[in-house]
Short mmCIF file of the C-alpha atoms (twelve columns), coordinates in Angstrom:
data_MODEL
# 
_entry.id   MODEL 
# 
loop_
_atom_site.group_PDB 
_atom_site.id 
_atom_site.type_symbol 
_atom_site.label_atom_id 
_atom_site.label_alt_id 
_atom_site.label_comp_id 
_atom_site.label_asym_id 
_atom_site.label_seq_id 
_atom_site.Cartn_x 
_atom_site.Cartn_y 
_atom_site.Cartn_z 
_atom_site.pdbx_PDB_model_num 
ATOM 1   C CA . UNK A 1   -100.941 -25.320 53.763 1 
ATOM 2   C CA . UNK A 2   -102.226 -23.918 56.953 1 
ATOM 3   C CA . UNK A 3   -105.718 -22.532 57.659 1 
ATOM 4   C CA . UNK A 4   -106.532 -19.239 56.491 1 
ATOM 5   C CA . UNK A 5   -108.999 -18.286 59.481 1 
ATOM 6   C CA . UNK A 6   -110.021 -19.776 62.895 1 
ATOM 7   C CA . UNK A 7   -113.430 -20.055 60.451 1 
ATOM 8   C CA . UNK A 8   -112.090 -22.310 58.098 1 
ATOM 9   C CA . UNK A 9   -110.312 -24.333 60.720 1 
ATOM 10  C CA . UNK A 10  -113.638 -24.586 62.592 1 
ATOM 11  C CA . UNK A 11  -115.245 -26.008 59.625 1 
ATOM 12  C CA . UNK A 12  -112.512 -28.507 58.864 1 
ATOM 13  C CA . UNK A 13  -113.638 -30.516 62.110 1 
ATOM 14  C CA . UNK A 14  -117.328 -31.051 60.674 1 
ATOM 15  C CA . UNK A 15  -116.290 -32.437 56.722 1 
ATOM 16  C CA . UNK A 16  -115.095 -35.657 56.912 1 
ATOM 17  C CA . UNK A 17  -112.694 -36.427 54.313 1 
ATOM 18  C CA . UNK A 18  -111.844 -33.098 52.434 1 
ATOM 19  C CA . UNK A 19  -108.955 -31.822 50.879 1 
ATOM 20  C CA . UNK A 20  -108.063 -27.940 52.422 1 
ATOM 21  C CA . UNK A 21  -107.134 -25.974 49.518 1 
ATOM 22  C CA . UNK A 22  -105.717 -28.544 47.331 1 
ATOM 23  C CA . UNK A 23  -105.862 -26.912 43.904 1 
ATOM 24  C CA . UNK A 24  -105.685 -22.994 42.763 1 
ATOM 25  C CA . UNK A 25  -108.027 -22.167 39.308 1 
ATOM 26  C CA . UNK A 26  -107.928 -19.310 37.262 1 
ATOM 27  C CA . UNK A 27  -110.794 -17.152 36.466 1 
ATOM 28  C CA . UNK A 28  -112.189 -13.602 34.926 1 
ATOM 29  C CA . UNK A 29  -108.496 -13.830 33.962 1 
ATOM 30  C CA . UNK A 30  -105.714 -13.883 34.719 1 
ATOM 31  C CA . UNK A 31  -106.872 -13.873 38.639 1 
ATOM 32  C CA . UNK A 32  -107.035 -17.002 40.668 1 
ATOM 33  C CA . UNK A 33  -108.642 -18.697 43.253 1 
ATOM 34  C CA . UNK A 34  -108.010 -21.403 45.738 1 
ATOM 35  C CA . UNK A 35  -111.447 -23.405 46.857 1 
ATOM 36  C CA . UNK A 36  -111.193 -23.693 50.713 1 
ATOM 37  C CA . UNK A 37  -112.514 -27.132 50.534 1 
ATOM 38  C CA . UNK A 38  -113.212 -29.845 48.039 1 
ATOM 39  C CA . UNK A 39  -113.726 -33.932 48.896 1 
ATOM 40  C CA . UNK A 40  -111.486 -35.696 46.543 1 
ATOM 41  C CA . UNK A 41  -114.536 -38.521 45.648 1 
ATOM 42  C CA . UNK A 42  -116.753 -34.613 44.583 1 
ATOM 43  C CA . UNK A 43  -114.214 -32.396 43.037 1 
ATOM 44  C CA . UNK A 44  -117.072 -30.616 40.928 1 
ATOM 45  C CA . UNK A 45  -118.543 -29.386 44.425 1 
ATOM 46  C CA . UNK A 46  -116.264 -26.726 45.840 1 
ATOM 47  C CA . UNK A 47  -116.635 -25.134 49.420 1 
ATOM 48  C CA . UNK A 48  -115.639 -21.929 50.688 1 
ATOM 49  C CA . UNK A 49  -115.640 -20.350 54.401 1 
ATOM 50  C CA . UNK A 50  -116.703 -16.787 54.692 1 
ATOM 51  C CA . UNK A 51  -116.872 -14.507 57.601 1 
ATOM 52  C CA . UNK A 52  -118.206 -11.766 55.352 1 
ATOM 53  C CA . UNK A 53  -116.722 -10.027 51.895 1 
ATOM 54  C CA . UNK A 54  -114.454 -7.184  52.750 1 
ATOM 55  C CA . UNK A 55  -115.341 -5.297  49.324 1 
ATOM 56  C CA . UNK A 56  -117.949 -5.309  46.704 1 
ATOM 57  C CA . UNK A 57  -115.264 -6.365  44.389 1 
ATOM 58  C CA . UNK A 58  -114.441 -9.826  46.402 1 
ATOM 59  C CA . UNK A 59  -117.994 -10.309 46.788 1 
ATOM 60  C CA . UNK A 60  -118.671 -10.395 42.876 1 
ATOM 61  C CA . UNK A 61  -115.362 -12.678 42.724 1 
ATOM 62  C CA . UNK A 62  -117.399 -15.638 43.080 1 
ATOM 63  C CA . UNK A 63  -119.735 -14.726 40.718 1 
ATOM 64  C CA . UNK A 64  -117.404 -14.291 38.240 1 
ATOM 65  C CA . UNK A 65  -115.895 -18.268 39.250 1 
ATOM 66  C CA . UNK A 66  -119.109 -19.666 39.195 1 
ATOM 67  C CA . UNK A 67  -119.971 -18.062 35.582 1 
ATOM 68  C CA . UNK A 68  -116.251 -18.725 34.216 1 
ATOM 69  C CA . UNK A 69  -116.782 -22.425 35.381 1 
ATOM 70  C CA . UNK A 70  -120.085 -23.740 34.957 1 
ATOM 71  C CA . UNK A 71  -118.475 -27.397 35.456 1 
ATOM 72  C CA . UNK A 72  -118.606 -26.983 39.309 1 
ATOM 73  C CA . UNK A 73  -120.937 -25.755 42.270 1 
ATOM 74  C CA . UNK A 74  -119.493 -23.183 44.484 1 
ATOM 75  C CA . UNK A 75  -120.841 -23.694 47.901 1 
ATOM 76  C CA . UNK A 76  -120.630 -21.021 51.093 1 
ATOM 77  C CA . UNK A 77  -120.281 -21.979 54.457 1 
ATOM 78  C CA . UNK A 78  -120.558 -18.839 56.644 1 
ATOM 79  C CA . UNK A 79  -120.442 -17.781 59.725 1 
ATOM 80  C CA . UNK A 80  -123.998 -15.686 60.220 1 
ATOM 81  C CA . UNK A 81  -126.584 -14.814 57.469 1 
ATOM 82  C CA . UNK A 82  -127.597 -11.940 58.993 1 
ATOM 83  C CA . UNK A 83  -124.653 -9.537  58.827 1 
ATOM 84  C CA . UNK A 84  -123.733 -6.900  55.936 1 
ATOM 85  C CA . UNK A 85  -122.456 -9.242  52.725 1 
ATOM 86  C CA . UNK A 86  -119.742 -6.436  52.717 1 
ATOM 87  C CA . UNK A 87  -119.327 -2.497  54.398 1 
ATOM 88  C CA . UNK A 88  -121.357 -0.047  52.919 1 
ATOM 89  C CA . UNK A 89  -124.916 -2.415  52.163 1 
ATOM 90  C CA . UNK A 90  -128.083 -3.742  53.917 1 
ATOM 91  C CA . UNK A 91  -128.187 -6.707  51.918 1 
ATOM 92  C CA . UNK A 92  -126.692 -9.844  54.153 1 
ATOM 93  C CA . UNK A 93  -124.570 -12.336 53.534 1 
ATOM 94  C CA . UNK A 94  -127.744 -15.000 53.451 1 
ATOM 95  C CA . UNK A 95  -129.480 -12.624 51.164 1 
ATOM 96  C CA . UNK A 96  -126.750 -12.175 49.189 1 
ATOM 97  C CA . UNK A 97  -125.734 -15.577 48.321 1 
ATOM 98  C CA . UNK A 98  -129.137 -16.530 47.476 1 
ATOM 99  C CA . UNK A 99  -129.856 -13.645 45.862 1 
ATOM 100 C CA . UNK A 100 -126.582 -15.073 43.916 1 
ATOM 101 C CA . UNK A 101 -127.440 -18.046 43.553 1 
ATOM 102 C CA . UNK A 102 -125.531 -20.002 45.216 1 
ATOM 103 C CA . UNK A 103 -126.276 -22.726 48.179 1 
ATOM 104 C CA . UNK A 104 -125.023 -22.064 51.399 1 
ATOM 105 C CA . UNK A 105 -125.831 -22.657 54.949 1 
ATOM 106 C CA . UNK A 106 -123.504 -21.713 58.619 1 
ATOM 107 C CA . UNK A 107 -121.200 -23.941 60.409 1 
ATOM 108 C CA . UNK A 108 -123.666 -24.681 62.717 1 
ATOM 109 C CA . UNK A 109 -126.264 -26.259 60.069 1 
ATOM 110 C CA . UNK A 110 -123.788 -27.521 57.939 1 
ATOM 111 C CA . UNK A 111 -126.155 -30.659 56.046 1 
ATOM 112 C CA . UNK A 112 -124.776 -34.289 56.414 1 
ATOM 113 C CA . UNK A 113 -124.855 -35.013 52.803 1 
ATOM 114 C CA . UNK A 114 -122.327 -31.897 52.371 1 
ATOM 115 C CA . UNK A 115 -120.314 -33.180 55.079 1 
ATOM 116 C CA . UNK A 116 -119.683 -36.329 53.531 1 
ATOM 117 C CA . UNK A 117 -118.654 -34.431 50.323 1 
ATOM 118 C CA . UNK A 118 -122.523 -35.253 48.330 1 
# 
């Protein structure tokens, strides 16, 4: 399958190794979800790309992942920490996920041990 966003392709060139999208999951059924990126020797440690959440609803998505699966660690690779997590808020994206928590960091900073899949 084909990348989603110019984002996601963007990221692609900096994790050596990974799978794009290779499985979907359900969760807070029956919805489902597609990780944007998971290394096939790590497939408890799932990454996804985010611009910034387009509703309050897909922001709480992930929350609702990570608490349905305990069994794996959702990761966020975004694109700046400093803009609205989603219209209508002041909290940002940064604050958001950690507020969340949930580790994260931008393309730019993405850490070596997360580009090798660790």
């Amino acid at each position: 399958m084909g990348y989603r966003s110019g984002l996601e392709r963007e990221v692609s060139e900096h994790l050596e190794g990974f799978e794009h999208e290779p499985f979907v999951i359900a969760y807070h059924a029956p919805k489902k979800y597609t990780p944007d990126f998971v290394h096939p020797d790590n497939p408890s440690v799932w990454y996804e790309v985010k611009g910034y959440f387009r509703t309050h609803d897909e922001a709480k998505k992930y929350v609702h992942i990570q608490n349905d699966h305990p069994n794996i660690e959702l990761r966020f690779i975004i694109k700046n920490p400093n803009i609205r997590a989603y219209p209508g808020v002041k909290i940002t994206m940064g604050e958001w996920l950690t507020k969340n928590g949930f580790k994260w960091c931008t393309v730019e900073d993405i850490p070596d041990a997360w580009k090798r899949g660790n």
